[in-house]
C-alpha positions, -999 to +999 in steps of 0.1 A: -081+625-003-100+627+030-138+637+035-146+661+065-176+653+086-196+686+077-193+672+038-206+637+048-233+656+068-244+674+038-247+643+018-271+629+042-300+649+029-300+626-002-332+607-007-327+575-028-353+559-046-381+540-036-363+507-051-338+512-025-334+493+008-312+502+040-291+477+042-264+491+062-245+524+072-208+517+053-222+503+025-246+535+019-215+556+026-191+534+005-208+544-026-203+583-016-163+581-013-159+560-043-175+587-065-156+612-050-123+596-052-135+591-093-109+621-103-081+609-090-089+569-103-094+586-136-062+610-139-042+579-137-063+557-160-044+564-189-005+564-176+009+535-193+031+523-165+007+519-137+017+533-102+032+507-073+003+524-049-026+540-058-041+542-022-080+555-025-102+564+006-110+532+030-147+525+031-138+519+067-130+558+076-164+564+064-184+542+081-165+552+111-176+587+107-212+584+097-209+556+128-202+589+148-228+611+134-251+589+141-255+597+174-258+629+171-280+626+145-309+596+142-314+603+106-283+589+092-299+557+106-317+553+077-319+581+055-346+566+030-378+595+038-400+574+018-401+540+038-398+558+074-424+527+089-392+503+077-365+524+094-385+526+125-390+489+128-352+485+119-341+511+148-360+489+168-351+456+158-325+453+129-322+422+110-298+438+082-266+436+101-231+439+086-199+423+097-177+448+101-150+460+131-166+493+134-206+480+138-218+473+170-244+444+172-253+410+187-232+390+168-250+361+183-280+373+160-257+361+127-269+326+110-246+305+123-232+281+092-208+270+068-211+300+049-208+329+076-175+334+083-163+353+115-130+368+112-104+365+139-094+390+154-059+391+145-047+380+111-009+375+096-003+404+074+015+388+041+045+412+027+034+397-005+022+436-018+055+451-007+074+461-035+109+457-022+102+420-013+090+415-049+115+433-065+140+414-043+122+381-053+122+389-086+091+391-094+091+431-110+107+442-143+140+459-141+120+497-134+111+479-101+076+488-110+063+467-130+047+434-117+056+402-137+027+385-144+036+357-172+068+345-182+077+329-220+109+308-223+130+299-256+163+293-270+181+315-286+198+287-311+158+285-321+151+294-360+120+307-357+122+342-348+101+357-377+075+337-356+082+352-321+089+384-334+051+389-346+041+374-316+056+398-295+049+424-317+011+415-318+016+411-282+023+448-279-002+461-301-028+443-276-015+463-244+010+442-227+045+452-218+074+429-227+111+426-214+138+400-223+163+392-196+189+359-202+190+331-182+220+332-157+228+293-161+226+286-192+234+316-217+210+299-247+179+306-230+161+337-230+133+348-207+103+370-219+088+390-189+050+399-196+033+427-176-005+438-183-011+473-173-037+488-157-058+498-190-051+465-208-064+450-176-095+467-171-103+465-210-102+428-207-116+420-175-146+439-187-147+413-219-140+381-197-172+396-173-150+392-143-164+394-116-148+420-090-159+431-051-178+461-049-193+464-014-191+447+019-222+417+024-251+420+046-259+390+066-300+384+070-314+371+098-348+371+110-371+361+139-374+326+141-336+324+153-347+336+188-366+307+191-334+285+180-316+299+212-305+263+225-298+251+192-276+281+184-261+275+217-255+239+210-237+244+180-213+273+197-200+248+222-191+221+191-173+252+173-157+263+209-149+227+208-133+228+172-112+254+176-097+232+204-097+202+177-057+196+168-069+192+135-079+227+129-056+253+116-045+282+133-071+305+113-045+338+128-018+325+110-037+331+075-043+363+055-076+379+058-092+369+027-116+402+025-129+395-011-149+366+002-167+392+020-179+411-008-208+417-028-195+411-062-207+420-101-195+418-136-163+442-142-170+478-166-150+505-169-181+524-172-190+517-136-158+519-121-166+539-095-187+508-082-162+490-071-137+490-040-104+499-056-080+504-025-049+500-042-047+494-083-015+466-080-040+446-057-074+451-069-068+424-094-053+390-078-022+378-089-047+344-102-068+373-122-041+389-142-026+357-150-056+342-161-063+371-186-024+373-201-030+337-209-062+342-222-049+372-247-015+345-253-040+320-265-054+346-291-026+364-303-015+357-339+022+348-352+016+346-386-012+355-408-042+330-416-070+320-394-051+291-377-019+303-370-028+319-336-017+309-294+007+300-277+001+266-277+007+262-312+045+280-307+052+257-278+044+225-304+061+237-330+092+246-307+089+287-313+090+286-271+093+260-248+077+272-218+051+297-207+040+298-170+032+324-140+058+330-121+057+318-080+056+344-054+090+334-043+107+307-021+087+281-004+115+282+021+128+308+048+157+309+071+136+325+101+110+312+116+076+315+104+063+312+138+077+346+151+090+362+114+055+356+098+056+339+061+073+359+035+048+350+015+015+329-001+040+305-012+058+302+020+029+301+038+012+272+018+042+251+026+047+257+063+007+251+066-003+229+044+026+206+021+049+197+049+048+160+063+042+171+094+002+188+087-009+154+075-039+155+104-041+189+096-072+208+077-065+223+044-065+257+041-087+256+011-094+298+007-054+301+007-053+273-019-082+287-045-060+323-040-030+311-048-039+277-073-070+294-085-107+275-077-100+247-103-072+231-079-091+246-047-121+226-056-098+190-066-087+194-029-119+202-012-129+169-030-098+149-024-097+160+013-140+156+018-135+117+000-105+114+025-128+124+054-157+099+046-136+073+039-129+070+075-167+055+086-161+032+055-128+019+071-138+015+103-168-008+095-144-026+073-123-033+095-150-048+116-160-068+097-126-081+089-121-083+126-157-104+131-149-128+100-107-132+124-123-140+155-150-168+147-127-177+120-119-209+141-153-210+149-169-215+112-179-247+108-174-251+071-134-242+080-134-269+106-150-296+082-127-288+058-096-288+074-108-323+096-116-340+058-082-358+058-102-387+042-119-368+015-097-365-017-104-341-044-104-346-083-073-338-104-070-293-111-051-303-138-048-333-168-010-344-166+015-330-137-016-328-111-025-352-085-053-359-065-056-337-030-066-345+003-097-315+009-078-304+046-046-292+020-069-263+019-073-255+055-054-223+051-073-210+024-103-216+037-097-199+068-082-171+046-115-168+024-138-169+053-121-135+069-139-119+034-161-145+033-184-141+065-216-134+078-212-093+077-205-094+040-240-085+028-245-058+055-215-042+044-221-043+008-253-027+013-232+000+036-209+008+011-237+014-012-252+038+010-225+052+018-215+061-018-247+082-023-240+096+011-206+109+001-221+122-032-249+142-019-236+162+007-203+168-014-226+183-041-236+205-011-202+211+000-193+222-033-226+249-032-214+259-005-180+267-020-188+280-055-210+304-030-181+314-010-157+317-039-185+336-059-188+310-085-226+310-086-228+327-123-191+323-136-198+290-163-226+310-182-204+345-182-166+334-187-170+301-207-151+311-239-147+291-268-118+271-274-089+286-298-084+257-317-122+258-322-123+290-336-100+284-364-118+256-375-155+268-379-144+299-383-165+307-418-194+290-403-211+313-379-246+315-360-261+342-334-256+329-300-291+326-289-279+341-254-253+372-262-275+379-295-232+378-310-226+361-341-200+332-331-186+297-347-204+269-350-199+232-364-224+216-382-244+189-366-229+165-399-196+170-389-205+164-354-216+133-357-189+123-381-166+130-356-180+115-331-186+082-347-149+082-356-141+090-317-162+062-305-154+038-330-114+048-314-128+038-279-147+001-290-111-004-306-089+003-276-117-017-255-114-046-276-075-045-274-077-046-235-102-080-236-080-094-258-051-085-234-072-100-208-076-134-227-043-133-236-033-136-194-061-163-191-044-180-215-015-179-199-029-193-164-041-221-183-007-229-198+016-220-170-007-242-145+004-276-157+040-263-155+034-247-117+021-285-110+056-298-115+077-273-105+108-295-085+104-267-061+083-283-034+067-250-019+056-241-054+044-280-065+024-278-035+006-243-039+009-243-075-025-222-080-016-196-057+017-194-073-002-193-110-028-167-101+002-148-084+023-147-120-009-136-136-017-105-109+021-092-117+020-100-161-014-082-160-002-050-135+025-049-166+001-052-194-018-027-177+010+000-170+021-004-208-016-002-224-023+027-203+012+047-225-009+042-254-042+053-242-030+087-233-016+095-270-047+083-287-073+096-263-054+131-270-059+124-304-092+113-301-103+141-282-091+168-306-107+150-336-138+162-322-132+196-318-148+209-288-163+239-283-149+248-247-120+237-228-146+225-204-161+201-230-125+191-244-117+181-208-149+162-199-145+144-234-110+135-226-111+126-192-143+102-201-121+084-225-092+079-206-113+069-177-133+040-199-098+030-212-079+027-175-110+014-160-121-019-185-081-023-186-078-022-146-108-040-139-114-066-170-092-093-152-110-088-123-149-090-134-130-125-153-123-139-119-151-130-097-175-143-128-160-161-153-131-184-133-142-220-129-182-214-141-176-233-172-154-259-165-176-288-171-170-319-145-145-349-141-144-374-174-160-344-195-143-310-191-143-281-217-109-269-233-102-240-249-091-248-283-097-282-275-064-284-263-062-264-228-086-272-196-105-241-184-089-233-152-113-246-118-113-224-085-095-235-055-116-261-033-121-236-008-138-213-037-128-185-062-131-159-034-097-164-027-082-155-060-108-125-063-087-107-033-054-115-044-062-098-077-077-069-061-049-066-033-020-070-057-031-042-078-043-016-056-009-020-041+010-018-068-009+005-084-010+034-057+028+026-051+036+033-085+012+061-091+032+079-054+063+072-071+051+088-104+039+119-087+064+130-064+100+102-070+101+114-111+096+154-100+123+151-075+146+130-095+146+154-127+149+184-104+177+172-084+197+165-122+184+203-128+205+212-096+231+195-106+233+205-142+236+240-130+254+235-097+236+256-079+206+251-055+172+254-068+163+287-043+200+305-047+194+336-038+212+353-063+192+333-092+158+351-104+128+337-092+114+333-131+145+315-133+144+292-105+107+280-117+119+276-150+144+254-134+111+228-116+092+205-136+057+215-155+022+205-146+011+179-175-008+194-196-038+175-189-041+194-159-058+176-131-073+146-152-044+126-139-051+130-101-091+129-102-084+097-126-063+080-098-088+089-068-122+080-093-103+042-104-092+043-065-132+048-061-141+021-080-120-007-062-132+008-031-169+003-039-175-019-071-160-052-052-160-044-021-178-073-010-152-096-018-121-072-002-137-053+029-101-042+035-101-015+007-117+015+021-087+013+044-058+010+024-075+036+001-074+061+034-041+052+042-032+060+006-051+095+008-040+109+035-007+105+020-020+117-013-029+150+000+003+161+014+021+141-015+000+163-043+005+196-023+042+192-018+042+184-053+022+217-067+043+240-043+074+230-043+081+206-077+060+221-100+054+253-119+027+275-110+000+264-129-022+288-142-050+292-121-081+283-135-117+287-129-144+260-123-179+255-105-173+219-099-152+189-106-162+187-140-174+153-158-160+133-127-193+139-103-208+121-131-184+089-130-188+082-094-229+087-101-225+060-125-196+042-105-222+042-076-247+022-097-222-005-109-210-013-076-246-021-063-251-044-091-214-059-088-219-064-057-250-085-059-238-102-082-206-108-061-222-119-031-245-144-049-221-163-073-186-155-058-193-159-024-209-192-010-235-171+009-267-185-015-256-223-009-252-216+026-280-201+027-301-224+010-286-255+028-293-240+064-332-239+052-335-263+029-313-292+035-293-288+066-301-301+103-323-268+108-345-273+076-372-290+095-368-269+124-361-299+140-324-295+152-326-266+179-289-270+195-275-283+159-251-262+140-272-257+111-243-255+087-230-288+097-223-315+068-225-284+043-189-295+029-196-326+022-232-315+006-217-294-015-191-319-033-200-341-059-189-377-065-164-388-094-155-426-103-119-427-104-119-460-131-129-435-151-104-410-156-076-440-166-051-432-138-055-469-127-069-457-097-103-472-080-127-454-053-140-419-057-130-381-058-147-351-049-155-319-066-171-287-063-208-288-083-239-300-073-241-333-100-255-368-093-234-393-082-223-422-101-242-446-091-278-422-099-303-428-123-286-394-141-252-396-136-231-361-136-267-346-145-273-309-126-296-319-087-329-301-076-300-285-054-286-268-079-313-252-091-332-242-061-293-225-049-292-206-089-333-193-083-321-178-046-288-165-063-312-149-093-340-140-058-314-125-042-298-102-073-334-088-078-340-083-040-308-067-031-307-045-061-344-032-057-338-027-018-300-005-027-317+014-051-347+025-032-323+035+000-305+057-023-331+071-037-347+081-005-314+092+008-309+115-025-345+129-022-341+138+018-302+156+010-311+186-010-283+199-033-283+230-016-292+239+016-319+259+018-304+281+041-275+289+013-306+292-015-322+319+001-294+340+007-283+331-025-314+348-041-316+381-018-279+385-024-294+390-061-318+411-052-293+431-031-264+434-057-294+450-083-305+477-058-268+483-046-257+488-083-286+512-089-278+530-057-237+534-068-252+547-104-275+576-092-248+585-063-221+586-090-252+604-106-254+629-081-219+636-072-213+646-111-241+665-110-230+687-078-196+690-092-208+710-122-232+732-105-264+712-117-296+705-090-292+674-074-325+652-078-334+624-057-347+604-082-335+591-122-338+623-141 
């Protein structure tokens, strides 16, 4: 349908109302050839096989001719009678611009953020709406019309057809199109292709409140930028600058993602005519209509009774065994994407995003939320914004490691240590051990001084900051996103209650306080019941990880007197290295074989509660398996940094557990030592066998696939359905398995990092890996997932909050009885050469070894030996009034460890405070667009209503009125 100029000229004489505000010359015309193209929208509303193209008038041919007019005639500028002072200030000096190819303005005039986008001018136009390369793809029903939107899988050998056969049949009577098709590998599966047409579509996007675009945004700006000149020119030479940036993507190689560019309001097939349908197929993304079949798949019923409804139920009870969105096609091509163009989303996502080869690369995250929906988009903006900031944490890390490697040879308790060739140390062990010359452990003590040094509190106290610094401007990053993705409003509109839910509480309804609609609801008893049950789950699986945990320290204690006389000389002589190294690798096993049985009974745990959303029944889960993984990952290493060698007792009177095996002691260089080994060891093996978990098992099962079928996985002449039945399903925990990796990843990075200033690096290392590994994995090894909605990442923002917290304390606590900073400390002031300020030139540290060993007659410990050992405590010697009684030393070092705790904490907290308080949530620039584009979507709805209004009114002969009859 086209519109001449005289008609559009006619129209012109309209006066809106008063509410009204001109906001721009295409979206005032946009309105105008969306009512008129009404008839033809609505004569193929009810065809039950939708059209491949429905092609309505482009909002751009408008503008461009009312663009035209306008200089012929000044009173399309603003055609509002009634506020005639407003449109002459705006001739003069508009600040409502529009960014559009056919407006003319200073686009140097736009606010210049994160959230205004300017478009490139050239943009790779995906084939992904061409119906040939669909149908070719197979990705259309046999007709080569239909779009496949879900696919069901099952065997035909299966016994419960009755089952299927209502489903389908329900299926049908809801509005979606079915066709069957067998597989071509295996004749005993059959594939069920699910289309939703056009009505069934529009009927439930209206329930669901999806939002849809309706009219092209305005971009605000005002005065005070012409005062910002050299600012705004600042910031143009860093973005000249980052498009020059090798890290950046090639933004012309991407789709124009117009929707992002759009006003956008809650779906009703009342008020069609408000919205910009260009082409029916494409008005709803592929991520839409998939979201919606499996919404109705998930309350369809197969059998009669309250319960016996979704398709989850059918996959457990083996009625199907699959259900998933098919993929756009191959992730591969033969021709080059660089002169070809990417044949489609897929395609695209792999050449610029999941290959090896874009590890420096950005993610394209607009690409990603299209294609994975914004549940997955958001996991990566958040995996790839941790990766970014763990770089400044990594550097200073390694600076300090690098500070404590070059004045390692410089530390003056290493030297005295490894010179004490005189100075023998008390028996580790009661039988097999022997007593030790104090420079044995010159190594160590070199090696516990690199994490051991003078930057240690400094970079505690960074990390701390740090962590609140990575928190609060995320939160901001994510505004920003749920702003551009139009998330603002989604949780309170498209939150629907959970199936399983429904069936249970189903007798026992309440009006929702918000929709006014009657809806289930569990009691508050049974609630709490529930819940009692669920935690009283979690205390039990807690216990049985501490009681893992003693199980390994009893082990050491056992094992150590064996170590001591290993015939193996190596092993005799560093038999409590070799000890705590056993104990790393039996507890990474113990750990790896408790965390089988966490998942099952967290599941189980988690469902006992009955949640009322599958937002709430994934925060409850993923809270339980995080307390699980996290006390069974980090137990046997809060044991070492503060329970290893505190209660040992001293020489002639030590404590035994069971009075039968000696507490273990810490090395004589200190327990630092063992503290990174445990730490080291398991965030090695851990991320080694999480990597092999996440990509080696996918690629191991699909290459058997392959092979079963002897074909390769993208033969052309096998479906596409068929090939991504033939690739391995997302768990069906969704992401809680890849946020749990990165939070626990989190907590080693922060919680001890005092002790191991070399883990912000290995955890980049391991990220930067991680993102390509994860996006290889969801484009090319799994099944398209179905892509959800979300405004955030859920329960985990929450974790790290609290994670945050811990690590300050831990890390106190770390640094004052782990570390030998306090006795240091307290012997450089107190009781070393510089106490007195006496000793100018003196090392003030010197003679701290020796102050710090105790004395120990050798007569009597029965070995037949005479003289004296050493060992670490501060105790009277023998020959005191109080023999082997605690010094004034001791307890002037435990009130500076308790001084420091209190000080350190209190001085954290109050930097993070300040630093939370000064970063806003949401920028302020982002709040009050936020809140005009409100106000802007109201008066733009109202102006669509009384054109539509209008148009009606014209068409049957009626007066036209410029105001609400």
């Amino acid at each position: 349908m086209n519109i001449s100029k005289s008609e559009i000229m006619k129209e012109t004489s309209l006066k809106p109302s008063r509410r009204s505000l001109p906001c721009l010359a295409q979206s005032y015309a946009h309105s105008k050839s969306l009512s008129q193209s009404t008839s033809l929208f609505q004569s193929t509303e009810s065809e039950s096989q939708p059209p491949t193209s429905v092609t309505l008038i482009s909002a751009d041919k408008v503008d461009l001719a009312n663009l035209e007019d306008n200089k012929k005639d000044s009173g399309l500028k603003c055609s509002f009678v009634d506020l005639s002072d407003f449109c002459l200030a705006l001739g003069k000096d508009k600040t409502y611009l529009e960014e559009s190819e056919h407006a003319n303005y200073d686009r140097s005039r736009l606010i210049n953020d994160s959230v205004t986008k300017e478009k490139p001018e050239t943009k790779s136009k995906l084939p992904k709406n061409d119906m040939n390369y669909i149908a070719s793809s197979g990705l259309l029903f046999k007709d080569g019309k239909k779009r496949i939107d879900y696919i069901l899988v099952y065997r035909k050998t299966n016994i419960q057809y009755d089952k299927r056969n209502t489903f389908e049949k329900n299926l049908r009577a809801e509005g979606l199109m079915l066709e069957k098709e067998p597989a071509l590998a295996n004749p005993d599966i059959m594939f069920i292709k699910i289309h939703i047409p056009w009505d069934t579509l529009c009927k439930y996007a209206e329930r669901l409140n999806i939002r849809m675009p309706f009219r092209k945004k305005c971009y605000y700006t005002d005065e005070r930028n012409k005062s910002m000149g050299r600012v705004q020119n600042y910031f143009r030479r860093i973005k000249k600058w980052m498009a020059q940036n090798p890290m950046v993507l090639d933004k012309s190689a991407f789709p124009d993602l117009e929707e992002s560019d759009c006003y956008t309001g809650p779906f009703s097939r009342a008020r069609i005519h408000h919205f910009i349908i260009n082409n029916k197929d494409t008005f709803f993304s592929n991520a839409t209509r998939s979201r919606i079949v499996y919404h109705m798949l998930e309350r369809t019923k197969y059998e009669n009774g309250i319960s016996k409804v979704g398709i989850r139920k059918l996959i457990n009870n083996g009625s199907y065994i699959a259900a998933f969105p098919p993929h756009e096609g191959a992730y591969k091509s033969s021709l080059p994407i660089k002169t070809h163009g990417p044949q489609n989303n897929r395609h695209l996502l792999y050449e610029r995003w999941a290959r090896w080869g874009m590890w420096y690369k950005h993610q394209p995250l607009d690409l990603i939320r299209l294609y994975f929906g914004e549940k997955i988009g958001l996991y990566f903006a958040w995996l790839g914004w941790y990766t970014g900031m763990l770089i400044p944490a990594a550097v200073v890390g390694l600076c300090v490691f690098f500070y404590g490697l070059i004045t390692m040879n410089e530390s003056q308790v290493s030297q005295e240590i490894c010179e004490a060739t005189e100075v023998f140390m008390c028996p580790l062990c009661d039988k097999n051990c022997s007593l030790q010359r104090l420079n044995d452990s010159c190594i160590y003590a070199k090696v516990t001084y690199l994490f051991d040094n003078g930057g240690t509190v400094f970079f505690a106290i960074f990390m701390a900051i740090w962590a609140t610094v990575f928190l609060e401007f995320w939160k901001r990053r994510r505004s920003i996103l749920t702003y551009t993705w139009d998330l603002i409003e989604w949780e309170e509109e498209e939150e629907t209650l959970r199936p399983q839910f429904e069936a249970k509480y189903y007798k026992m309804e309440i009006i929702n306080p918000i929709t006014g609609k009657p809806e289930p609801h569990q009691p508050s008893s049974d609630k709490i019941s529930r819940l009692l049950v669920s935690v009283s789950g979690i205390f039990f699986m807690i216990s049985l990880v501490i009681t893992a945990v003693f199980a390994v320290v009893v082990y050491r204690l056992v094992v150590m007197e064996q170590f001591a006389s290993f015939k193996w000389s190596f092993i005799k002589q560093h038999w409590q290295f070799a000890t705590s190294g056993a104990a790393v690798c039996i507890n990474f096993i113990i750990i790896m074989l408790l965390n089988l049985a966490y998942e099952k009974i967290a599941y189980l745990l988690t469902n006992l509660e009955y949640p009322r959303t599958e937002s709430e029944w994934e925060n409850s889960f993923a809270l339980k398996m995080f307390l699980f993984q996290f006390v069974n990952l980090n137990s046997s290493i809060f044991y070492i940094a503060f329970f290893l060698g505190r209660f040992v007792g001293h020489p002639g009177k030590y404590n035994k557990l069971f009075d039968r095996w000696r507490l273990e002691e810490c090395h004589p260089s200190g327990c630092l030592i063992d503290l990174c080994l445990q730490m080291g060891v398991i965030m090695f093996l851990k991320q080694i066998w999480n990597n092999f978990m996440e990509l080696g098992y996918p690629l191991i099962q699909n290459w058997w696939s392959r092979h079963k079928i002897k074909r390769g996985i993208q033969d052309a002449s096998i479906p596409q359905w068929e090939n991504d039945w033939n690739l391995q399903p997302m768990n069906i925990h969704g992401l809680m398995d890849e946020y749990l990796e990165m939070v626990l990843q989190f907590g080693f990075t922060t919680i001890f990092v005092a002790a191991f200033p070399l883990a912000p690096l290995l955890a980049l290392l391991n990220n930067i890996i991680e993102i390509r590994l994860d996006a290889y994995k969801f484009v090319t090894q799994w099944r398209r997932p179905l892509p959800a909605r979300a405004t955030d990442i859920g329960i985990w923002l929450g974790i790290l909050e609290g994670i945050g917290i811990l690590a300050v304390i831990t890390n106190a606590f770390v640094i004052a009885i782990t570390s030998d900073y306090i006795p240091r400390f307290v012997y450089e002031y107190k009781y070393g050469p510089c106490a007195n300020h006496s000793g100018q030139n003196e090392n003030c540290l010197k003679g701290y070894v020796n102050n710090s060993l105790s004395f120990f007659n050798l007569s009597e410990l029965g070995m037949g030996k005479s003289g004296y050992c050493r060992y670490r405590d501060y105790r009277g010697p023998p020959w005191s009034s109080k023999p082997y009684e605690f010094t004034l030393q001791y307890w002037h070092i435990l009130a500076a460890r308790l001084a420091f705790i209190i000080v350190f904490e209190h001085l954290v907290f109050g930097i993070k405070s300040f630093i939370a308080y000064l970063i806003p949530d949401v920028p302020k620039g982002l709040h009050e667009r936020i809140r005009r584009e409100k106000y802007l979507v109201q008066e733009m709805m109202y102006e669509a209503e009384l054109e539509h209004l209008q148009q009606q009114r014209r068409k049957s002969g009626q007066p036209v009125h410029h105001e609400w009859p």
